[in-house]
N, C-alpha and C positions, 0 to 999 in steps of 0.2 A: 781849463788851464790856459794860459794867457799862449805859452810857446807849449810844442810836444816836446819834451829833454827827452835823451836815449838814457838807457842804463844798462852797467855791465857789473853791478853794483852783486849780483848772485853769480855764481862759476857755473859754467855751459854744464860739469860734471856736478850733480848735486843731490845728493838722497835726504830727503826733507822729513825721513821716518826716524833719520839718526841723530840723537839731541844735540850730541858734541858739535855736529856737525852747524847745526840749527841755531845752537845757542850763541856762540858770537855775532855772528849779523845781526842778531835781535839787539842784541846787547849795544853793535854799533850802531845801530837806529834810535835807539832808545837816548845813549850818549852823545849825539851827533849836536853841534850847535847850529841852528838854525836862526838867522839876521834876519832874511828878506826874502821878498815874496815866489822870488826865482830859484834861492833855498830851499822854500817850503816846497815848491813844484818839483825838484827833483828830491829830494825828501818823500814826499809822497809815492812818485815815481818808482824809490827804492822799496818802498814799504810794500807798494802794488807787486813789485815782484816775484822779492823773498815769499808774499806770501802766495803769489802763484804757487808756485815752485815747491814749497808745502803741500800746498791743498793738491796738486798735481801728484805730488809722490801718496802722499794718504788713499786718495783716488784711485791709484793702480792698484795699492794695498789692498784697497776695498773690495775694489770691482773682482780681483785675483780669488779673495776668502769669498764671497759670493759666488763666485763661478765651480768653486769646487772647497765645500763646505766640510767635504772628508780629507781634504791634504792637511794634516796636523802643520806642516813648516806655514803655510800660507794663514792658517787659522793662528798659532804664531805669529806671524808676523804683524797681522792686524789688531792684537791682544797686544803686542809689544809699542805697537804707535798706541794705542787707548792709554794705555796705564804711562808711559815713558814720555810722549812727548806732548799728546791733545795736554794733558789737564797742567806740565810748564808751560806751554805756548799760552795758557789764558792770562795768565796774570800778568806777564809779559805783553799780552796784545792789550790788556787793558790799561797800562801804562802809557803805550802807545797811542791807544783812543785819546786816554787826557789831553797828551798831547797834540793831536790834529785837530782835538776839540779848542784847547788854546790858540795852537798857530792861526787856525782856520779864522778866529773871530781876532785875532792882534793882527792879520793881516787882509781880513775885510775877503774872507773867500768862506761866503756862508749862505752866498746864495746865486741864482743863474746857474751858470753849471755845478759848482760845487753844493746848491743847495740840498740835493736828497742824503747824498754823502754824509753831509757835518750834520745832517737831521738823525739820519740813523746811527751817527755816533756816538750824540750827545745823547739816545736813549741809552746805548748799550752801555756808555760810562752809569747812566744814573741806573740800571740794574746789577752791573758786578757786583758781586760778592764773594770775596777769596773762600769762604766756606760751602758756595756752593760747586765749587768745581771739583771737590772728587763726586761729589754728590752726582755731577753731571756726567761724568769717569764711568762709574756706577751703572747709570742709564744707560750709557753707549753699551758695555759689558750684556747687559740684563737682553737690549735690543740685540745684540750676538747669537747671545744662547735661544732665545725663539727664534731667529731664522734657521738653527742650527736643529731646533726641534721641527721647524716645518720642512727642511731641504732633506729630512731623514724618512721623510713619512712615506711610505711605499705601501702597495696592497696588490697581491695578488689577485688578479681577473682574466678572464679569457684566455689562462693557459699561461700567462707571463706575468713578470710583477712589475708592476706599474709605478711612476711617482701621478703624482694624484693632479698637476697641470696634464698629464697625458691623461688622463680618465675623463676628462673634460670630455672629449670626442662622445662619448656614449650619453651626456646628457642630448647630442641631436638623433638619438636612434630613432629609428622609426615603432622599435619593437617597444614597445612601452613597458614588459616585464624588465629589457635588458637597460632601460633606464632607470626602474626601481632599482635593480640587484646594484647597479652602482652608484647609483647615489646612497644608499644602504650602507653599503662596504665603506664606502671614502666617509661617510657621518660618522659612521662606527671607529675608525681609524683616528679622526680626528679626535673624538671624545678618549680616545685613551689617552690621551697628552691635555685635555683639557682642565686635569688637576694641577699640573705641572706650569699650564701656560697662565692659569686664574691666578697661580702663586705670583708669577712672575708680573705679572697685571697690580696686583696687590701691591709691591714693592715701588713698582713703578709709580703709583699713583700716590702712594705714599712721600717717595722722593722728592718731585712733580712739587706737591703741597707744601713739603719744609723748603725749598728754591724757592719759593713764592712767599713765603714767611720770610723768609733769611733775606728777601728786596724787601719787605715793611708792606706786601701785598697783603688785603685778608683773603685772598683766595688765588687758584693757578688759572684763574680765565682773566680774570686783571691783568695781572704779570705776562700771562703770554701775549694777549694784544698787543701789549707791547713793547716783547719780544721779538713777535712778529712781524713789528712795526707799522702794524694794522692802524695809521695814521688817518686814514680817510674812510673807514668805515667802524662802528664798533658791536659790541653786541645785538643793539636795537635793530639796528641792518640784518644780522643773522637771525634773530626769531622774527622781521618781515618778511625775510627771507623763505623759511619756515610756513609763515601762514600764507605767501602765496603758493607756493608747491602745495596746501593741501586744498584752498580755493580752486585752482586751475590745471593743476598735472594729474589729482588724483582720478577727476573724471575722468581725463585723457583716461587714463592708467585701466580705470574700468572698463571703460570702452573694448580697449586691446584685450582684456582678460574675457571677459562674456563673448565675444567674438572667438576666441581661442578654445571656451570650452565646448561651444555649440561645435566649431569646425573638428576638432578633437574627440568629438561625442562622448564627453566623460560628464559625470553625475558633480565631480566635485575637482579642483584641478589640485594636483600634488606637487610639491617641491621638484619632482622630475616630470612635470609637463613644461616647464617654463622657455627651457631653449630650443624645443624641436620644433620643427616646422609645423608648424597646426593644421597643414595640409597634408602631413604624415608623407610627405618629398623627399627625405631620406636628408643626411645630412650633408653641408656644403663639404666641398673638398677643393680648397683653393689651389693649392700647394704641394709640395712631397718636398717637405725637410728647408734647409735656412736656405743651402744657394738657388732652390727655386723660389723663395720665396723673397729674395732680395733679386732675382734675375726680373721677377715680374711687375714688383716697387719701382724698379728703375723705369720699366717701360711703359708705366702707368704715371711717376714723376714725369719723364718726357715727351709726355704728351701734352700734362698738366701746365710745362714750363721749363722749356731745354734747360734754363736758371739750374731750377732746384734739380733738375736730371744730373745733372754735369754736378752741383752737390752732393749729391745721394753718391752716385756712383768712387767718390772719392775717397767714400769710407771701407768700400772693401766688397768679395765676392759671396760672403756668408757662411764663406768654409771652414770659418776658425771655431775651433774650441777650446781651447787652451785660456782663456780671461783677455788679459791684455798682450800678451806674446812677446813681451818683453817692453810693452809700451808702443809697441804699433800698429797692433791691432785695433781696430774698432768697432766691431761686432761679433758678438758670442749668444748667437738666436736658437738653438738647439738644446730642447726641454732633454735632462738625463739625470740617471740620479746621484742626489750629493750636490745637486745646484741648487741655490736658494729660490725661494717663488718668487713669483713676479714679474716684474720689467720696469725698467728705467734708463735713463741718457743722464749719463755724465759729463762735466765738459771738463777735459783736464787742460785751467788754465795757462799752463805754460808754455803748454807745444799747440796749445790753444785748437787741440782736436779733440770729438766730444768720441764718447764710446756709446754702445747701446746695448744693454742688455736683457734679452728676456728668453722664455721658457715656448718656444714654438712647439706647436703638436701638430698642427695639419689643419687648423680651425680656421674659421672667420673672426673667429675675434684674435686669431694672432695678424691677419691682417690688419685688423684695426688695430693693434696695440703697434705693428712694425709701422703703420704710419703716421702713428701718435707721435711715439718717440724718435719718429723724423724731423718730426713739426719739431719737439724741438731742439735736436740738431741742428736745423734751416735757422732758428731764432741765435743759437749757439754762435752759426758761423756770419750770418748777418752780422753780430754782433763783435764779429773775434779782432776788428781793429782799432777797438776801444782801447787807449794806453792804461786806464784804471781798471783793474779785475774785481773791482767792487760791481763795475757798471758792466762788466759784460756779461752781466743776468739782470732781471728784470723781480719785481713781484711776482711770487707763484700767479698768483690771480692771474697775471696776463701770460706768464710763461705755458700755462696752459691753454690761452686764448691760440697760441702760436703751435702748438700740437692738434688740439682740437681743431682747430680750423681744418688740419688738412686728411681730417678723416671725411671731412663733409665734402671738403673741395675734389679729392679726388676720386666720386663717386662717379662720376661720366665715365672713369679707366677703367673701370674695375673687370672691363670685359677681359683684361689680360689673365685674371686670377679666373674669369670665369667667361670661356666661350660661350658659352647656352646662353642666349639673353634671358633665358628666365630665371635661372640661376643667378644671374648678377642682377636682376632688379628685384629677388628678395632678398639678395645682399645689401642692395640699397635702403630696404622697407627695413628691412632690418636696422640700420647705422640709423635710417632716421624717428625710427620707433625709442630706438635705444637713447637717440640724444635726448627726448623727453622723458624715457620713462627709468632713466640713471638716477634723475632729478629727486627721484624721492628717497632713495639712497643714503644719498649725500646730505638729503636733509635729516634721517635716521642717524648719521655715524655722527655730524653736526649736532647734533638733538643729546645725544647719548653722552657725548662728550663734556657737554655743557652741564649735566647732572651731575656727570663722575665727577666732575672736580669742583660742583659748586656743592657736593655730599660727599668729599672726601673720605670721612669715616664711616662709610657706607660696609655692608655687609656684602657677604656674595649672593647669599639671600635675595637680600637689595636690592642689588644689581642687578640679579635677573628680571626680577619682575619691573623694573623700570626700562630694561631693552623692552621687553616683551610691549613693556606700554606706547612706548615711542615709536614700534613698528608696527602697532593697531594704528594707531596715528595715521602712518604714513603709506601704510598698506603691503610696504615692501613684498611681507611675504603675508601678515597676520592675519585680516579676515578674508584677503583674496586668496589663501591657499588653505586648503584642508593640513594640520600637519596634528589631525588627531592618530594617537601612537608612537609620536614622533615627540613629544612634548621637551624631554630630555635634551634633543638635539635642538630644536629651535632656541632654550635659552645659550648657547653656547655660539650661535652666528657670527655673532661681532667678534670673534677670535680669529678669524679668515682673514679680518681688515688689517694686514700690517701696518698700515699707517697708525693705529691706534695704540699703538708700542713703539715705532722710530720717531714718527713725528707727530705728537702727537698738535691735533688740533687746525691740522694741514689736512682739508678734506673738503670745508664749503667752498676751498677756492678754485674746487671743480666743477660748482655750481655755479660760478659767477664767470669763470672761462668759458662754461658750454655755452652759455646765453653769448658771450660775444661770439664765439665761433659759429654761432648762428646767424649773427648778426655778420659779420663778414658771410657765410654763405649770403645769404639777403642779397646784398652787396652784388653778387657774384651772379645772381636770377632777375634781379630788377634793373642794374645797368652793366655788366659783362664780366666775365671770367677776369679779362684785365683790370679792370677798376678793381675787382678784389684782392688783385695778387698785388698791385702798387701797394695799395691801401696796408696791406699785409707787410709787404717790406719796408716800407715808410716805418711803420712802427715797431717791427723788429730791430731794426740796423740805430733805434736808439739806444737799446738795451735798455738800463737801467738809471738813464740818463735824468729821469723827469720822474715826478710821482705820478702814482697811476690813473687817475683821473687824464691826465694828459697825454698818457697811454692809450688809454682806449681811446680818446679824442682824435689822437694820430691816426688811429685805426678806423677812423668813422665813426665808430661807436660811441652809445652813451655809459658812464658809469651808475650803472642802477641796475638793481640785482630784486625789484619790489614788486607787487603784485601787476601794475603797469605791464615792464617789460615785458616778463613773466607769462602773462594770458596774451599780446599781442605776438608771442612768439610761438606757442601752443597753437595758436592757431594757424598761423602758416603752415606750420610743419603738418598740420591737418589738413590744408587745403594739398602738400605737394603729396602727401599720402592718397588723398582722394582721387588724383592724377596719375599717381603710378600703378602701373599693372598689377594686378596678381599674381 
């Protein structure tokens, strides 16, 4: 934009869930005339806000029905924005696309800064279809009720009943019976809703396939690339992608598994050897609950970079559970039940504060996930003086480069979650075992993906035995794990992946993140902690400004996700393994 215009164009008081409320300023935006190019800039300006200030209120709604998945008024209220106002708002915002897509090219604003914008506009015009937005209604709805089937799921153990993010703990026991008995229970548990969740699968993927018909796609991986606005990479990338993770990770991947079963002294390794220490060391214990574990992020940020210390800390003490607490809170880390699974950061752009939410149990990997969803928080607020709320996120691809990074970066801290230095450097072996051996994963759930919907009318039958195929493949679990007895519960795995029901097809771009977050640690070992961290906010604080190739550039980084990067990176992380203690 040539000047920044201000706007007072939305009211300080504004519920973006309420249509009445909503629909005039759309309506004024829509009928607004617009001459010149100073028009067009506050125009924009106006549009960037209103739809802050939406997506901001939706956001609360969200984040509120995910935090407490049994409050009927909140589950409500999130049912009442799906049906009431997401599925007017589309046809209305695709009016609006037309026109920025008009203005943008009658006023010569289609490229330099405005370029990724007017790029991803002109796609999102050339995919609307007024027929598919209940269809999309629909989905949102369908993606409800399985979180509402997974936030429900509890099991009785050890005397208590448990939601199944807190059974996590017992996959690091040392007792290897009390590792069977729950991972047992929690399979068992899950198979009971997995008739329920396959239906819901079924619908979904159904839907998925006519939104891809109803754009003149013949299939939903066409249509979603670009959706996704996967301009810079296309399929071809994702099965090289593919074949170098099984050229170069899966050795890796062997390697740690025969080494696991020898130290383990077991005959054959079972779905509950995988997260315990192979030295049978009992399991890690960072933490006791959110405010020690946000007391100890902070002190591990501030070591890392007073910067992001003085961020971190701005979000809050971790004492909340209540969701968003009226909109001012920003952390709700405390796994309980009636919370939905998972974790994620929100950033609600209007009051341009991001939230974070996930399911803490006492684990090491909720330290890794609270300083995932820091990374990006840090990218969030890097970013928050960006006057367009298109630009103040980036592509997932690199929005994870910005999380991911600072799982790796803040491994020298980690003494704060763990005094024993031995404990914190197989915290380490651990984060850097796991940055390579995630990899095949991602290329399974990627892999999986790519069948279901280029075999749409696929069976459940079907379906099974093509998971089953894709993670021989990749090894995840298939011929690296014994799961004879178990056969029943292996084909039902891929139903753990929420991504595979909210979003769907959002999964390699964690493949293509880890590699830069590597590639920034790199950064970080070959010329200094500082060069990484520039390098880091240099390319955060552009947001969304540039396409991604010039993202990762900003960042040091190369865009290439092929068998190259890939094995040169594998092997670093082998030589810093071969260096770190035991």
């Amino acid at each position: 934009m040539t000047a920044t215009p201000t706007t007072d164009f939305v009211p300080a008081e504004f519920n973006g869930t309420d249509w009445s409320v909503v629909e005039p300023l759309l309506n004024a935006l829509v009928e607004r005339e617009v001459n010149t190019a100073e028009e067009y800039d506050q125009w924009l300006l106006d549009r960037s806000e209103l739809e802050a200030a939406i997506g901001e209120s939706a956001a609360n709604t969200y984040i509120n029905m995910t935090c407490d998945t049994e409050d009927e008024s909140k589950q409500a209220a999130w049912t009442s924005y799906l049906e009431n106002v997401a599925p007017k708002f589309k046809p209305i915002a695709f009016v609006m696309d037309k026109k920025l897509k008009e203005l943008a090219e009658r006023f010569d604003k289609t490229e330099g800064y405005h370029e990724v914008l007017y790029r991803d506009t002109a796609a999102d015009v050339d995919l609307f279809r007024d027929e598919n937005v209940p269809l999309e209604t629909e989905l949102a709805k369908l993606d409800q009720e399985y979180d509402k089937i997974c936030g429900k799921m509890t099991v009785q153990f050890d005397g208590e009943e448990k939601t199944l993010p807190m059974m996590g703990k017992y996959s690091e026991s040392t007792d290897r019976q009390v590792r069977e008995d729950a991972w047992r229970i929690v399979a068992k548990r899950r198979l009971e809703d997995q008739e329920e969740i396959s239906a819901i699968y079924d619908k979904m993927v159904s839907l998925r396939d006519q939104s891809a018909k109803n754009a003149g796609f013949d299939n939903y991986v066409e249509y979603i690339y670009k959706a996704k606005h996967r301009f810079d990479y296309d399929t071809s990338h994702a099965y090289a992608f593919h074949d170098a993770i099984e050229k170069h990770v899966m050795p890796f991947v062997a390697k740690l598994d025969a080494t696991r079963q020898q130290e383990l002294g077991v005959d054959t390794l079972r779905p509950w050897d995988l997260n315990v220490d192979p030295k049978s060391r009992g399991e890690l214990k960072p933490f006791d609950g959110g405010v020690d574990l946000v007391a100890k992020t902070k002190a591990s940020f501030d070591r890392l970079s007073p910067e992001l210390g003085e961020m971190f800390a701005s979000m809050g003490d971790g004492s909340n559970t209540n969701g968003t607490d009226n909109g001012n809170a920003s952390l709700d880390l405390d796994s309980r039940k009636g919370k939905a699974p998972g974790g994620y950061q929100y950033m609600r752009d209007r009051s341009r504060k991001p939230f974070i939410f996930m399911n803490a149990a006492g684990q090491h990997r909720d330290v890794e996930t609270m300083v995932h969803e820091a990374g990006h928080a840090f990218h969030s607020m890097y970013s928050a003086d960006e006057p367009l709320a298109w630009y103040r996120s980036a592509p997932i691809e690199f929005c994870e480069v910005a999380s991911m990074s600072m799982e790796l970066l803040t491994m020298p801290y980690w003494d704060h979650y763990y005094p024993n230095e031995e404990d914190a450097n197989r915290a380490r072996r651990k984060q850097l075992e796991g940055s390579i051996s995630l990899l095949p994963w991602i290329a399974t759930i990627d892999a999986f993906q790519h069948w279901v919907y280029l075999n749409p009318t696929h069976s459940r039958d079907e379906r099974a035995q093509a998971w089953l195929d894709i993670e021989s493949r990749f090894g995840h679990m298939g011929h690296r794990v014994d799961f004879t007895g178990l056969e029943e519960e292996r084909k039902f795995v891929w139903q753990r992946q929420g991504h595979l029901f909210g979003v769907p097809f959002y999964y390699i771009e964690y493949g293509i993140a880890q590699l830069g977050a590597l590639g920034i640690w790199l950064t970080s070992l070959e010329e200094s902690e500082e060069a990484a961290l520039a390098a880091y906010k240099k390319a955060m604080t552009l947001g969304g400004t540039r396409p991604l190739p010039e993202l990762f550039n900003a960042a040091g980084l190369p865009f290439d996700f092929g068998p190259e990067t890939v094995g040169r990176l594998v092997d670093r992380v082998q030589l810093e393994l071969d260096k770190l203690p035991e």
